[in-house]
DRENFIKOL-81482 format. One record per residue (C-alpha): residue in three letters; x, y, z. Coordinates in steps of 0.2 Angstrom, whole numbers, plus 2048, in hexadecimal, padded with zeros to 3 digits. Layout:
BEGIN
('Ala',(X,Y,Z))
...
END
This chain:
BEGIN
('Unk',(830,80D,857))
('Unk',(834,807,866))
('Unk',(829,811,870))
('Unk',(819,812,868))
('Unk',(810,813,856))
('Unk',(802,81E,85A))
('Unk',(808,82E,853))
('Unk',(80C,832,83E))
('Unk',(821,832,843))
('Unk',(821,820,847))
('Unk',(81F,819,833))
('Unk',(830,81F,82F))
('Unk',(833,810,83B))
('Unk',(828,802,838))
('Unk',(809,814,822))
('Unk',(796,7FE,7E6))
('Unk',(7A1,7FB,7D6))
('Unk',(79B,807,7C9))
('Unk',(79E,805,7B6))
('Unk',(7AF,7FD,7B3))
('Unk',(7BE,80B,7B1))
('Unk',(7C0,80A,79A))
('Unk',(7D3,80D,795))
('Unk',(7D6,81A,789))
('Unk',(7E3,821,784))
('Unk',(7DF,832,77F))
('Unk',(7EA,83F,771))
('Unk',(7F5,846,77D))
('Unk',(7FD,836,787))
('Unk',(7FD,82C,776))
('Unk',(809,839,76E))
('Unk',(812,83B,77D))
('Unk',(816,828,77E))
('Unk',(81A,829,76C))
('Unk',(828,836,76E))
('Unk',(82E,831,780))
('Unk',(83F,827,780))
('Unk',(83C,815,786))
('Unk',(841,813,797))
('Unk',(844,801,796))
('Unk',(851,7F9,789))
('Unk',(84B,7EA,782))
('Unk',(85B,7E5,780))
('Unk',(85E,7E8,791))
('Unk',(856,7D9,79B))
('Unk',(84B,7E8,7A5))
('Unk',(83B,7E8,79E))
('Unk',(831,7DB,7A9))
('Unk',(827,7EA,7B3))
('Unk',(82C,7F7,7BE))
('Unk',(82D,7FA,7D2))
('Unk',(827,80C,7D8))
('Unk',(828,815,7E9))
('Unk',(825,825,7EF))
('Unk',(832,831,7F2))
('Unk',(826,83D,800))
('Unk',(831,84A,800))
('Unk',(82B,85B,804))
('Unk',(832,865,7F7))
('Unk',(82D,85B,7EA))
('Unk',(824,84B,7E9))
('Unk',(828,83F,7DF))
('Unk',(825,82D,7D9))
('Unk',(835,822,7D5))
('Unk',(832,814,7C7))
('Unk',(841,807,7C8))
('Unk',(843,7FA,7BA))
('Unk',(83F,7E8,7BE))
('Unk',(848,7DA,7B4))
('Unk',(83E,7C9,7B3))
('Unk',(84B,7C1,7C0))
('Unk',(844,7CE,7CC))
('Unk',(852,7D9,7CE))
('Unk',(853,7EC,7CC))
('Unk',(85C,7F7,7C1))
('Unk',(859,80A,7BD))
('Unk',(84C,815,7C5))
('Unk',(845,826,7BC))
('Unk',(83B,832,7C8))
('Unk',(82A,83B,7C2))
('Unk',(824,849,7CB))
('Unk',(813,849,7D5))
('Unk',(80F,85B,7D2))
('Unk',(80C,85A,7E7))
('Unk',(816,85B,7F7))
('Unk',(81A,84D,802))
('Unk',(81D,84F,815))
('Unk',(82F,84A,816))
('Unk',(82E,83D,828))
('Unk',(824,831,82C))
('Unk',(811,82E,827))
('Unk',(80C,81D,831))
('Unk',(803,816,821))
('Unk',(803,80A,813))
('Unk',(7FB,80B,802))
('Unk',(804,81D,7FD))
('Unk',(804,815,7EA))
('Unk',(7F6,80C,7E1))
('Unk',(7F4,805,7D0))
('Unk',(7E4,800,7C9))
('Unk',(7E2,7EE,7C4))
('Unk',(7E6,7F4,7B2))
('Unk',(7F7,7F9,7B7))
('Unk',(7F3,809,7AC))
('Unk',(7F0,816,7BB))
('Unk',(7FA,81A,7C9))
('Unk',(7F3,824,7D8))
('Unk',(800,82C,7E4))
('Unk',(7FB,836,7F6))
('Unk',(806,846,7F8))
('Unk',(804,849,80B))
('Unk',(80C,859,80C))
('Unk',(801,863,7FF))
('Unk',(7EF,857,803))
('Unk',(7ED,853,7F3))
('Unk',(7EC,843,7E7))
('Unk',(7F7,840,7D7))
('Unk',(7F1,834,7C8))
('Unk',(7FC,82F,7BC))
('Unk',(7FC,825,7AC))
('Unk',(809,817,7A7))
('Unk',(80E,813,799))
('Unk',(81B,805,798))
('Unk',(826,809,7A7))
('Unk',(821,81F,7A5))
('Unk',(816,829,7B0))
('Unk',(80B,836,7A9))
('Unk',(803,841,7B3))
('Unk',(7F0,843,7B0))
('Unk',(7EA,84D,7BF))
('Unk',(7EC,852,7D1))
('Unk',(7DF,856,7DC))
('Unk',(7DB,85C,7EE))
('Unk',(7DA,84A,7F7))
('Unk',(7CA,853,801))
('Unk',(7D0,853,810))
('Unk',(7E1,857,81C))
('Unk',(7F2,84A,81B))
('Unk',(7EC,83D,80D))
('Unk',(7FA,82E,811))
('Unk',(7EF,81F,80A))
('Unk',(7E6,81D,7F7))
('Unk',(7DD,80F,7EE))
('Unk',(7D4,80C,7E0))
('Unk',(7C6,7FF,7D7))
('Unk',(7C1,801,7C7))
('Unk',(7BE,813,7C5))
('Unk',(7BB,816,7D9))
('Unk',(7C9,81E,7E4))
('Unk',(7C9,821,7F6))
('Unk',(7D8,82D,7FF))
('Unk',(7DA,82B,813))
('Unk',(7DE,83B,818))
('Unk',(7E8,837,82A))
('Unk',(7E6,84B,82F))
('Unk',(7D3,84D,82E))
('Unk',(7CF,83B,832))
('Unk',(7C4,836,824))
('Unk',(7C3,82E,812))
('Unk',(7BE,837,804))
('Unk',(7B7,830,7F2))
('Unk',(7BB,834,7E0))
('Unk',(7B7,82C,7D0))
('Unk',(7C5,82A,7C3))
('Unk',(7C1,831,7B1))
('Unk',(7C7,829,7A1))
('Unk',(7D3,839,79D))
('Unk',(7DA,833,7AF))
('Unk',(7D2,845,7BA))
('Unk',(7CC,840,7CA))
('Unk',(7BA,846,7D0))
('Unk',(7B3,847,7E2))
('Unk',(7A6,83C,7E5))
('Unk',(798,846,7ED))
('Unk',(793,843,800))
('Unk',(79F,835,7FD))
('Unk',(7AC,83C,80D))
('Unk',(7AB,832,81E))
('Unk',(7B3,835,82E))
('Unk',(7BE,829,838))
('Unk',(7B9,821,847))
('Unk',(7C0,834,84F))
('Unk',(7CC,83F,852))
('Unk',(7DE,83C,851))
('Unk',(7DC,828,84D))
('Unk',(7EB,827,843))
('Unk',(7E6,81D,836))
('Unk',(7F1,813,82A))
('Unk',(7EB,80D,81A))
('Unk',(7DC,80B,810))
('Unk',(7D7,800,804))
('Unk',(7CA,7F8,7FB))
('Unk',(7C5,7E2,7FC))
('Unk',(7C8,7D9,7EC))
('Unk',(7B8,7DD,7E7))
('Unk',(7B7,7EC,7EA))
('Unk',(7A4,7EC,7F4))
('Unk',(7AF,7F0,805))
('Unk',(7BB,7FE,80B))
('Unk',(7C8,7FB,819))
('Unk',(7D0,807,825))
('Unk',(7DD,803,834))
('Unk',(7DD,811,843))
('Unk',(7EE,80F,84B))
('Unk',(7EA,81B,85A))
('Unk',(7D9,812,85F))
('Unk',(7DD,801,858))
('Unk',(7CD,7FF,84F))
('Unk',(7CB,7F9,83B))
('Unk',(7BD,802,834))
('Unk',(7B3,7F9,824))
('Unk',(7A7,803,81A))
('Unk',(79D,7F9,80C))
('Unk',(79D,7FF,7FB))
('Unk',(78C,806,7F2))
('Unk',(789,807,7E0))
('Unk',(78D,81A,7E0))
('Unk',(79C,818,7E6))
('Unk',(799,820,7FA))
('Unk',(79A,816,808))
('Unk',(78E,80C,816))
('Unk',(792,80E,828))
('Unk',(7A1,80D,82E))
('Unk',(7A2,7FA,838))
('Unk',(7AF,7FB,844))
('Unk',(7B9,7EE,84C))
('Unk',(7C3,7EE,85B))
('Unk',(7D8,7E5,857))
('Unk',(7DC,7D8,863))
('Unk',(7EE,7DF,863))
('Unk',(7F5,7F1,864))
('Unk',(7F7,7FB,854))
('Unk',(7EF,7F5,846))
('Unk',(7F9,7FC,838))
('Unk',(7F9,7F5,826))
('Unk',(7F0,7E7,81E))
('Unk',(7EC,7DD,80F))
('Unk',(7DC,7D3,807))
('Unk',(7DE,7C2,805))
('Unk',(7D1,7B5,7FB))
('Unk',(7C0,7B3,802))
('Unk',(7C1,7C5,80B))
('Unk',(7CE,7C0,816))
('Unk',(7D7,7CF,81F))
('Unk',(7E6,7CE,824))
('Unk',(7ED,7DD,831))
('Unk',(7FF,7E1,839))
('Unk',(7FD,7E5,84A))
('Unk',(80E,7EF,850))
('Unk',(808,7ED,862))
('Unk',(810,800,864))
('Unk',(821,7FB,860))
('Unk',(825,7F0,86D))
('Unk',(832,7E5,86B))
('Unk',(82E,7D2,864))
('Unk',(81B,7D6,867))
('Unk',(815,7D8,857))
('Unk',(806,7CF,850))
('Unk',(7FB,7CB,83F))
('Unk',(7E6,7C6,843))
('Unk',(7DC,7C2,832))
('Unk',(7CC,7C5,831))
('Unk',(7BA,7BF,826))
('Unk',(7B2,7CE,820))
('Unk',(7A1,7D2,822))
('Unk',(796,7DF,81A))
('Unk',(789,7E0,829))
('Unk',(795,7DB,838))
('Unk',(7A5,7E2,832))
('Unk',(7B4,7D8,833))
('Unk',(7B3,7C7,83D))
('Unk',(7C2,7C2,847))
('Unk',(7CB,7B0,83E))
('Unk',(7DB,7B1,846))
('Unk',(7E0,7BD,855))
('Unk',(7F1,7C6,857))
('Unk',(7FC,7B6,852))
('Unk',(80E,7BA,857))
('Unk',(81D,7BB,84D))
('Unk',(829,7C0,85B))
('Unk',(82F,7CF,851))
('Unk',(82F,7E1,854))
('Unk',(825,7ED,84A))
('Unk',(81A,7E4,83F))
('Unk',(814,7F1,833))
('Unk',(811,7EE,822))
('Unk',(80A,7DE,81A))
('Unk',(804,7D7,80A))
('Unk',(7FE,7C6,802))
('Unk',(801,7BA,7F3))
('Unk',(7F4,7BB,7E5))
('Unk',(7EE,7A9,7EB))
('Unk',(7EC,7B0,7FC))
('Unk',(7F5,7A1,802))
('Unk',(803,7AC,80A))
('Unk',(805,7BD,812))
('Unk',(814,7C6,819))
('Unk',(817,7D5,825))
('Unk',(826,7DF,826))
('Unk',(82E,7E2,837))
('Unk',(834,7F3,836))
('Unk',(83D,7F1,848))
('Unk',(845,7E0,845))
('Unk',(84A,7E5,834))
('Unk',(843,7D3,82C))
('Unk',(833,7CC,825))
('Unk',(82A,7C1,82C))
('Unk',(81C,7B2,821))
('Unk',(80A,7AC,826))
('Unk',(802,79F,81D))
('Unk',(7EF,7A3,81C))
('Unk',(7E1,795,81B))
('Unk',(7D4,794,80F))
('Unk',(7C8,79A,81E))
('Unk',(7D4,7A9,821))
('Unk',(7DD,7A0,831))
('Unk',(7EE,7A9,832))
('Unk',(7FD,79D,836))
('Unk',(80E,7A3,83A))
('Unk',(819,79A,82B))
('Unk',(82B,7A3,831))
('Unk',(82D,7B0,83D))
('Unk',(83F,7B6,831))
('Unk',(839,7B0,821))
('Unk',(845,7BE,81A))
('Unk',(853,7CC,820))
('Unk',(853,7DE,81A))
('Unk',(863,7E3,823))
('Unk',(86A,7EB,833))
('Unk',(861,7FC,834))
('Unk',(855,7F9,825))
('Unk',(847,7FD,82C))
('Unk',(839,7F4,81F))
('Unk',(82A,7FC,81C))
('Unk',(81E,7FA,80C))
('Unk',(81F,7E9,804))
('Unk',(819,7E4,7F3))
('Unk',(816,7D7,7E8))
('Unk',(816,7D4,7D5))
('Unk',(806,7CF,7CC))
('Unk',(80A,7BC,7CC))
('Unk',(812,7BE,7DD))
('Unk',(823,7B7,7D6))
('Unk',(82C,7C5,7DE))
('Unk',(82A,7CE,7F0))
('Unk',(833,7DF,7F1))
('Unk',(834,7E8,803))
('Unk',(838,7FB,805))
('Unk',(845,7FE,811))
('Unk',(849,811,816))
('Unk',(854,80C,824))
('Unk',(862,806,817))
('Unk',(85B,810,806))
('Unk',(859,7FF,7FE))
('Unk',(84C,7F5,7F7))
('Unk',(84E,7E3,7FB))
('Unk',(849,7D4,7ED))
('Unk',(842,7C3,7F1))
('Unk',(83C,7B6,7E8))
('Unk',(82B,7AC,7EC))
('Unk',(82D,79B,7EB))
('Unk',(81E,78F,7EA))
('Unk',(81E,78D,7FD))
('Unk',(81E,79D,801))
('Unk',(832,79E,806))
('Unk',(83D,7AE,800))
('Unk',(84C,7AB,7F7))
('Unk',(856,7BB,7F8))
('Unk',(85A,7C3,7E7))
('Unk',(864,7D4,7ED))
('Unk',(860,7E3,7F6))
('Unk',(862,7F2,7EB))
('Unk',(866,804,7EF))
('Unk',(857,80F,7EA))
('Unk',(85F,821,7EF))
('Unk',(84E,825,7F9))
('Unk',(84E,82E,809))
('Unk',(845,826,81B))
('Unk',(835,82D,817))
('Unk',(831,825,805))
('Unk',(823,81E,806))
('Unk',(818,811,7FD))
('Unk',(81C,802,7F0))
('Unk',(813,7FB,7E4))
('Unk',(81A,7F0,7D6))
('Unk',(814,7EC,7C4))
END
């Protein structure tokens, strides 16, 4: 990481609307939820939600589903399998897990078989539903509004579109594929606005973010390229108003890391707020935002600690505290996710096999709440939290 994040080994170290998606439970899932044992004891003091991760591992992958108590804290974890292959190192990406806003389906990428797994939930269980070619070479990045779904296949440079069926079976999206901005880009994550008319994609190798607006049938416009004002862009989040908000790595070098934000605009792309603000850290990767938008925080894979921004109504990023939280000696954070009422941050860190805990507080300060051993490898990937 300290040399440079333009290649798919470096993550280990730092990854319009159509009709509205109905939720039916068909036969099958119903009597299967019917005759699993619960997962969660509600006697227990577990059964506020759930945190899951990816396991990426090449001979199995698999998604890990950890209990969340309603002080934040974890306790237990169950593994369901993908049906795919991950690709056991580093993918350079964020967004390897998606949940629909429902919380009912989970997508997960399986890099090392290029294909796409959907999964049902039910209370703190996966059901598998499908799994599918991801259309394309490497797929490291999924996400998903209403019943539209986009994979970024890192290998083959390109995004490729699927529509999501009641009975949970993905189907390509015809013409609905769209190459990168080339060859060999290195692209991170992609993901769609919070209204789902606008598709994003960061290029760590060229460092250009791609947006594609969103037609009715699901396929996209042009792509609008922008040009970073800071070296390797990586993740990012959507904020209110179409703000987005990018980690810039800076290729690894030490206390060099940035965060721009950014208007979004459907005929000029996304417009430059605030430009490359410095936290001083190291490896700025991953980043994420409060429901409110009022807050956003990127994890420093290199200085093992995470840093807060405080984000205008006009999408003007501020650095709130360069250390607003420590992961650990040798943690290494990646992924970062929030709950749904942004009470509780959890980070993913590799370095260490933990997952760290932090309570949000009303001014956007994290109160540690313990950093728990999650048994995953350094190439687990994603994170998402319900």
């Amino acid at each position: 990481m300290r040399q440079s994040l333009r290649n798919d080994a470096l993550p280990s170290r730092c990854a319009r609307r159509a009709r509205p998606l109905r939720t039916l439970l068909f036969g099958a899932l119903a009597a299967a939820s019917i005759a699993a044992p619960m997962f969660v004891n509600a006697n227990s003091g577990w059964n506020d939600g759930a945190v899951y991760a990816l396991t990426n591992a090449t001979g199995g992958n698999e998604v890990v589903v950890f209990n969340r108590g309603n002080d934040g804290r974890l306790n237990g974890r169950r593994s369901f399998a993908t049906g795919g292959n991950g690709s056991g190192g580093g993918l350079g990406n964020q967004g390897a897990l998606a949940f629909s806003d429902s919380g009912q389906w989970l997508l997960a990428v399986n890099p090392g078989s290029d294909s796409v797994s959907v999964f049902y939930s039910v209370g703190n269980y996966l059901f598998r539903t499908d799994i599918e070619s991801s259309g394309g070479v490497r797929p490291v990045s999924v996400t998903i509004e209403d019943d539209l779904v986009y994979v970024l296949n890192a290998g083959s440079d390109d995004v490729q579109g699927f529509r999501l069926g009641i009975y949970g079976r993905l189907t390509p999206i015809a013409g609905s594929r769209r190459a990168l901005s080339g060859a060999g880009t290195a692209p991170a994550q992609v993901e769609f606005n919070r209204d789902g008319d606008l598709l994003a994609v960061t290029e760590k190798a060229t460092n250009k973010i791609l947006t594609f607006a969103v037609d009715g049938d699901g396929k996209l416009g042009p792509a609008k390229i922008t040009d970073s004002p800071s070296p390797t862009p990586f993740g990012f989040a959507f904020g209110r108003r179409d703000t987005l908000l990018v980690s810039e790595a800076a290729g690894g070098a030490a206390g060099a890391s940035t965060l721009s934000s950014y208007r979004l605009n459907g005929n000029a792309g996304a417009v430059p707020v605030s430009a490359a603000v410095p936290s001083g850290q190291s490896a700025a990767c991953w980043v994420t935002t409060t429901r409110d938008g009022r807050f956003a925080y990127v994890s420093n894979t290199a200085s093992g600690n995470l840093s807060r921004y405080r984000i205008s109504s006009g999408g003007a990023a501020t650095l709130g505290a360069a250390i607003a939280a420590v992961t650990g000696a040798g943690s290494g954070p990646t992924d970062m996710a929030l709950d749904r009422n942004s009470r509780f941050l959890y980070s993913l860190n590799p370095g260490n096999s933990t997952i760290s805990a932090f309570r949000v507080q009303n001014d956007g300060a994290l109160q540690w709440i313990e950093h728990e051993p999650s048994g995953l490898a350094t190439f687990a990937t994603g994170l998402v939290v319900r």
